[in-house]
C-alpha positions in Angstrom: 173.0 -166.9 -99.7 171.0 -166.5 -102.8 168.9 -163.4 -103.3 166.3 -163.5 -105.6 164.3 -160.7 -106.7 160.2 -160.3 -106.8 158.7 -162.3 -109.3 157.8 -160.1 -111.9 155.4 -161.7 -114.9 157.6 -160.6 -117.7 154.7 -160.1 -120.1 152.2 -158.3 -118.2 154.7 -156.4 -115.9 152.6 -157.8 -112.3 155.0 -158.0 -109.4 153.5 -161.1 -108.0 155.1 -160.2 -104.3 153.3 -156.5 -104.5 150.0 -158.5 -106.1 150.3 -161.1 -102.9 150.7 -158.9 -100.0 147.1 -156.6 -101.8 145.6 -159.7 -101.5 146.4 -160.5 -98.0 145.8 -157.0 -97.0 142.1 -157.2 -98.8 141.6 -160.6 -97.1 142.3 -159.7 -93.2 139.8 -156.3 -94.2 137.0 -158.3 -95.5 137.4 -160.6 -92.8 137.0 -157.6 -90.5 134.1 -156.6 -92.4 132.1 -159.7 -92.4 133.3 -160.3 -88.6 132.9 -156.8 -86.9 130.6 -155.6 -88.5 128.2 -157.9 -90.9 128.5 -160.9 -88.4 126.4 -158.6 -85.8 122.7 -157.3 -86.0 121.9 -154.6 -87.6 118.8 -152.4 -85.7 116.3 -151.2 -88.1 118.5 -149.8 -90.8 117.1 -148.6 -94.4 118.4 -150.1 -97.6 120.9 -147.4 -99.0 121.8 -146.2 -95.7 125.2 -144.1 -96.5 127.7 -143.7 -94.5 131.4 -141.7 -94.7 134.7 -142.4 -92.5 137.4 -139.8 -93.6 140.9 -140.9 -92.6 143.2 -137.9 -92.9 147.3 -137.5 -92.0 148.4 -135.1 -89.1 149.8 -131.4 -90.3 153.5 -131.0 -91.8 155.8 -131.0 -88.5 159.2 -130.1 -90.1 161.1 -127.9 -88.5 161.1 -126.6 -85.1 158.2 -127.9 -83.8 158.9 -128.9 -80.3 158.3 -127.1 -77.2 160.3 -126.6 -74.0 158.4 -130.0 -72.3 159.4 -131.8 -75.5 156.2 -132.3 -76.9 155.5 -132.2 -80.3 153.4 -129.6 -83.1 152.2 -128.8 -86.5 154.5 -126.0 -87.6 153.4 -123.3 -89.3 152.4 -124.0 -92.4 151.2 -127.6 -91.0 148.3 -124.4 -88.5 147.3 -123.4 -92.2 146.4 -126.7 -93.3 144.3 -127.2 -90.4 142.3 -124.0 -91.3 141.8 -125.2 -94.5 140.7 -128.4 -93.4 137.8 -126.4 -91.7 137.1 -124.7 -94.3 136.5 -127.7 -96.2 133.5 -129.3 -94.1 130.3 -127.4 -93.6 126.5 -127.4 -94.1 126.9 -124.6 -96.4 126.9 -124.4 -100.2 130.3 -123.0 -100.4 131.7 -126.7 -98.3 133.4 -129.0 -100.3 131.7 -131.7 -98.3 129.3 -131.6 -95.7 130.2 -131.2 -91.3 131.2 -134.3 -89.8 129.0 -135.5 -86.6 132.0 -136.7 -84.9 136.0 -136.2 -84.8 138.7 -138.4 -83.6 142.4 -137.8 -83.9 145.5 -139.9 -82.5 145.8 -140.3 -79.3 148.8 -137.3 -77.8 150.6 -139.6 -75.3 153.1 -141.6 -76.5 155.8 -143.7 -75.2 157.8 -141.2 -73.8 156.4 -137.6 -74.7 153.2 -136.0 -76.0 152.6 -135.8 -79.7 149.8 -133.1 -80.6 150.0 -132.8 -84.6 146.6 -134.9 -85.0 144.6 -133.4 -82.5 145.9 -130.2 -83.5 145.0 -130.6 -87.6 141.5 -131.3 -86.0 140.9 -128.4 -83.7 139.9 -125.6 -85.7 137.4 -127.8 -87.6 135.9 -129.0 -83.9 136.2 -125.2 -83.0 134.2 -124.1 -86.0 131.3 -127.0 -85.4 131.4 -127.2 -81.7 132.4 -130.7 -81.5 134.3 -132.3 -79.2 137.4 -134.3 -80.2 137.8 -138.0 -79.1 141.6 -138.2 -78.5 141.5 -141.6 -76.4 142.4 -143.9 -79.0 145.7 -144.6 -79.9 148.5 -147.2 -82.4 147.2 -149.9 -80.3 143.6 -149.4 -80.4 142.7 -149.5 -83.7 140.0 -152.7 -83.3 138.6 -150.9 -80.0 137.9 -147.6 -82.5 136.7 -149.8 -85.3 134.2 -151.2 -83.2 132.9 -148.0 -82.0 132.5 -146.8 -85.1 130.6 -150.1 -86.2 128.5 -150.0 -83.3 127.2 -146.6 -84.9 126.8 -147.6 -88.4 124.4 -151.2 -87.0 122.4 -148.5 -85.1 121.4 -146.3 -87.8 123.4 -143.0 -86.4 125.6 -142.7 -89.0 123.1 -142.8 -91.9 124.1 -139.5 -93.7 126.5 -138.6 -91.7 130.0 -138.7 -91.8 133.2 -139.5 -89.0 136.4 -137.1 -89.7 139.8 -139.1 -88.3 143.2 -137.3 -88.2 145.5 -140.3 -87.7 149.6 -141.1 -87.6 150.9 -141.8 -91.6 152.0 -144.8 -90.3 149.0 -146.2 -88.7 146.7 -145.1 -91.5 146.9 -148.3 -93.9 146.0 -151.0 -91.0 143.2 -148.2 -89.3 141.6 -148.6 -93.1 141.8 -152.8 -92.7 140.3 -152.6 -89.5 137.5 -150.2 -90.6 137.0 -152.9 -93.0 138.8 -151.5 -96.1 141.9 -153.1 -98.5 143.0 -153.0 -101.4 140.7 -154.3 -103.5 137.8 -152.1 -101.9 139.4 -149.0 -102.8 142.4 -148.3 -99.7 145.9 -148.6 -100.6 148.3 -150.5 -98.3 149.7 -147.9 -96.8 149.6 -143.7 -96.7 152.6 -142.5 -98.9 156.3 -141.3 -97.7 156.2 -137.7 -97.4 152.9 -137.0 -98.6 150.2 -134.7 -96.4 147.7 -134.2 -98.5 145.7 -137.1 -99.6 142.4 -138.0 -97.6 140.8 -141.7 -97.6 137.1 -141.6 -98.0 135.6 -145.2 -96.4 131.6 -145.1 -97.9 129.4 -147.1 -96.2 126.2 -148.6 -97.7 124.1 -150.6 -95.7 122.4 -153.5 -98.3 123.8 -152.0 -101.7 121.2 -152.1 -104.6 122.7 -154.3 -108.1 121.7 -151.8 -110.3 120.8 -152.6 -114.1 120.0 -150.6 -117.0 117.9 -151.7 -119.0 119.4 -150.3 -121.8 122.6 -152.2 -120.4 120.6 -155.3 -120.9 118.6 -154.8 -124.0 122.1 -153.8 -126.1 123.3 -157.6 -125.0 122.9 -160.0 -127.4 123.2 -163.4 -124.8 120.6 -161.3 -122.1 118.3 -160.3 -124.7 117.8 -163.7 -126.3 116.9 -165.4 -123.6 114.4 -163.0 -122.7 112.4 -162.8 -126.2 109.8 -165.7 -124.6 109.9 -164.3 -121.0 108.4 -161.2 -119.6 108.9 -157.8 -120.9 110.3 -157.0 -117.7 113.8 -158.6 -116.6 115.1 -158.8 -113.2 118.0 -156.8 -114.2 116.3 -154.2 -115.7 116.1 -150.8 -113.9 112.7 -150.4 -113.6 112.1 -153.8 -111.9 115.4 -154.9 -109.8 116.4 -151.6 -107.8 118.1 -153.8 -105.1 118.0 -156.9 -103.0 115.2 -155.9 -101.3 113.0 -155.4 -104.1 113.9 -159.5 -105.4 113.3 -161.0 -102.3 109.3 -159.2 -102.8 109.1 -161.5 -105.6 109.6 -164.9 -103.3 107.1 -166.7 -101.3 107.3 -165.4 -97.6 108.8 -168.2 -95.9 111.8 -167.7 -98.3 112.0 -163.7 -98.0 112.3 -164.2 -94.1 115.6 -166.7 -94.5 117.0 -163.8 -97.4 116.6 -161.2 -95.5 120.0 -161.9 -93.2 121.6 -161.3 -96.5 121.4 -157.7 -95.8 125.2 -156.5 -95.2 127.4 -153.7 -95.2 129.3 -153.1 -98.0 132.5 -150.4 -98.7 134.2 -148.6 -101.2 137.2 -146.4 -100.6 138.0 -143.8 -102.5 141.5 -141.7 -102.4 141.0 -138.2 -103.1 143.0 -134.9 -103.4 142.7 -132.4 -100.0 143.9 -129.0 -102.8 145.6 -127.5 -100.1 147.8 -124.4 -101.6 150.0 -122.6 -99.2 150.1 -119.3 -101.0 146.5 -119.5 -102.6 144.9 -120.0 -99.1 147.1 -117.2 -97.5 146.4 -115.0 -100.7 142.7 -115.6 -99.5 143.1 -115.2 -96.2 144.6 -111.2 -97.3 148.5 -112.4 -96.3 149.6 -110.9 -99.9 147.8 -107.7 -101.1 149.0 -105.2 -104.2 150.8 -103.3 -101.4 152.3 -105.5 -99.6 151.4 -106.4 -95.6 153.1 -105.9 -92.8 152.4 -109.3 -91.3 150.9 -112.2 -92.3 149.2 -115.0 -91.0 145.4 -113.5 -90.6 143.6 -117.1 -90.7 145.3 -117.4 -87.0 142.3 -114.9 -86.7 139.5 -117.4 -87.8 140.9 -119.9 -84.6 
C-alpha cells in the first residue's frame, strides 16, 4: 500500500482535504437551508426579523459522576457551570444576553442507560425563567428538531427571541448543518476535544438588507464614475437601498409580485467565549472570604 498524505498547497499552506470536507459540510447546510426552511412559506414575517439558536456543550462529567442505577451527571464543578449559565440569560441589564423563550437539551435515554449532563446544564436556567425543558429529541433526531425550530422562525414566533440547546460534543457540528449552518456561514465542523466552554450563536434574519454606504460608494473610483451623469442618488447608497424590499418599490408591480419570493432566510454563526471561571464565580458566590469558610458551594443555594 501506498500512503499519501493531505495535499497541502506548498505556497499558501491550504490543506486541500481539510478545505474539501468545509466545503461539503457548507454545501449539505445550505442545502438544508434553502430546503427546510427557505423552500416553505413564510407567514407574514417583517424584513429584519432576528432570530438566535444557541447550541451549547453539556457540563464537565469527569470524575465520579455516576449513580447507583448507572446513570450519568455533571460533577461538581460541571453544577457550577450550569449556574453560571443562568446567570448569563436574563431581561435584566446585568444579563449578558437576553432569556431564551424556549430550552431543549439531549435527549437522557440512551442505548443502554440514562445520560442527564444536558438536561442538567439547562435546569437552573429553566428554574430561574420558569420554562420547561424539551428533552424528547435525541442523536437521531436532529432533522425532526430542525424542523420544529423552522416551523417557528416561518411563523413569526421567534422574531426577537432566542432558542437555548444543551447538546452532546459530538452531535453539535451536524445539529448546526441541520439548523442550516457550515462552515462558511460561521459553524465549525465539529465542537472541540475537551473543550466545555465555547457557545455557537446561529442568527437568523429573515430577508437581510445589502447595506451600502454611501461614503463606501462615493470613495470608489469605478462606482463613482459611472454615476457622475446619473442620479445623485445610487442604489447602493444608504440613504436609498436599505434592503430588498426597498428595490423591488422601485419596479413596476407586476414585477415586485414575482420578486417578492426572493424573500429568504439567511444565517450567520458566530463562535463565542461562555467566561466561565471556577474560582471567580465561587469567589462571587462568597465560597472564599478574608477568613476563610467552612463550606463552600453557596450557588447550590440559588437552585
Amino acid at each position: 500500500f501506498i500512503i499519501f498524505s493531505a495535499p497541502t498547497d506548498s505556497t499558501s499552506g491550504v490543506n486541500w482535504e481539510t478545505t474539501q470536507e468545509e466545503n461539503l459540510f457548507t454545501a449539505l447546510a445550505a442545502e438544508n437551508l434553502k430546503t427546510k426552511l427557505n423552500k416553505k412559506r413564510t407567514h407574514k414575517v417583517k424584513s429584519r426579523c432576528e432570530a438566535t439558536v444557541f447550541l451549547l456543550r453539556h457540563c464537565e462529567k469527569s470524575g465520579d459522576v455516576t449513580d447507583r442505577e448507572g446513570s450519568d451527571h455533571c460533577n461538581y464543578q460541571g453544577f457550577e457551570r450550569s449556574q453560571y449559565y443562568a446567570d448569563l440569560f436574563g431581561d435584566d441589564d446585568d444579563s449578558r444576553w437576553p432569556s431564551p423563550s424556549y430550552i431543549y437539551s439531549f435527549k437522557p435515554k440512551r442505548s443502554d442507560h440514562f445520560n442527564f449532563r444536558e438536561y442538567e446544564s439547562m435546569k437552573p436556567l429553566a428554574s430561574k425563567l420558569n420554562i420547561e425543558i424539551n428533552s424528547q429529541y435525541g442523536q437521531t433526531d436532529h432533522s425532526h428538531l430542525a424542523s420544529e425550530v423552522f416551523s417557528l422562525l416561518r411563523k413569526g414566533h421567534l422574531c426577537g427571541k432566542i432558542i437555548v440547546i444543551s447538546w452532546k460534543r459530538e452531535e453539535i457540528g451536524d445539529l448546526a448543518r441541520h439548523f442550516g449552518c457550515g462552515p462558511s456561514h460561521g459553524c465549525p465542523i465539529d465542537y472541540p476535544f475537551g473543550e466545555f466552554d465555547k457557545g455557537w450563536q446561529l442568527k437568523y434574519v429573515y430577508d437581510p438588507p445589502m447595506i451600502y454606504s454611501e461614503a463606501h460608494y462615493n470613495s470608489s473610483p469605478l462606482l463613482s464614475a459611472s454615476s457622475s451623469s446619473s442620479s445623485s442618488k445610487h442604489p447602493f447608497s444608504l440613504s436609498y437601498y436599505s434592503g430588498k424590499n426597498e428595490r423591488r418599490s422601485q419596479q413596476p408591480s407586476s414585477v415586485k409580485t414575482e420578486l417578492s419570493v426572493e424573500k429568504n432566510w439567511g444565517v450567520y454563526g458566530t463562535v463565542v467565549d461562555m467566561n466561565f471561571d471556577p474560582l471567580c464565580y465561587s469567589k462571587t458566590a462568597g465560597d472564599y472570604t478574608s477568613n476563610g469558610t467552612d463550606s463552600g458551594g453557596n450557588w447550590i443555594l440559588k437552585n
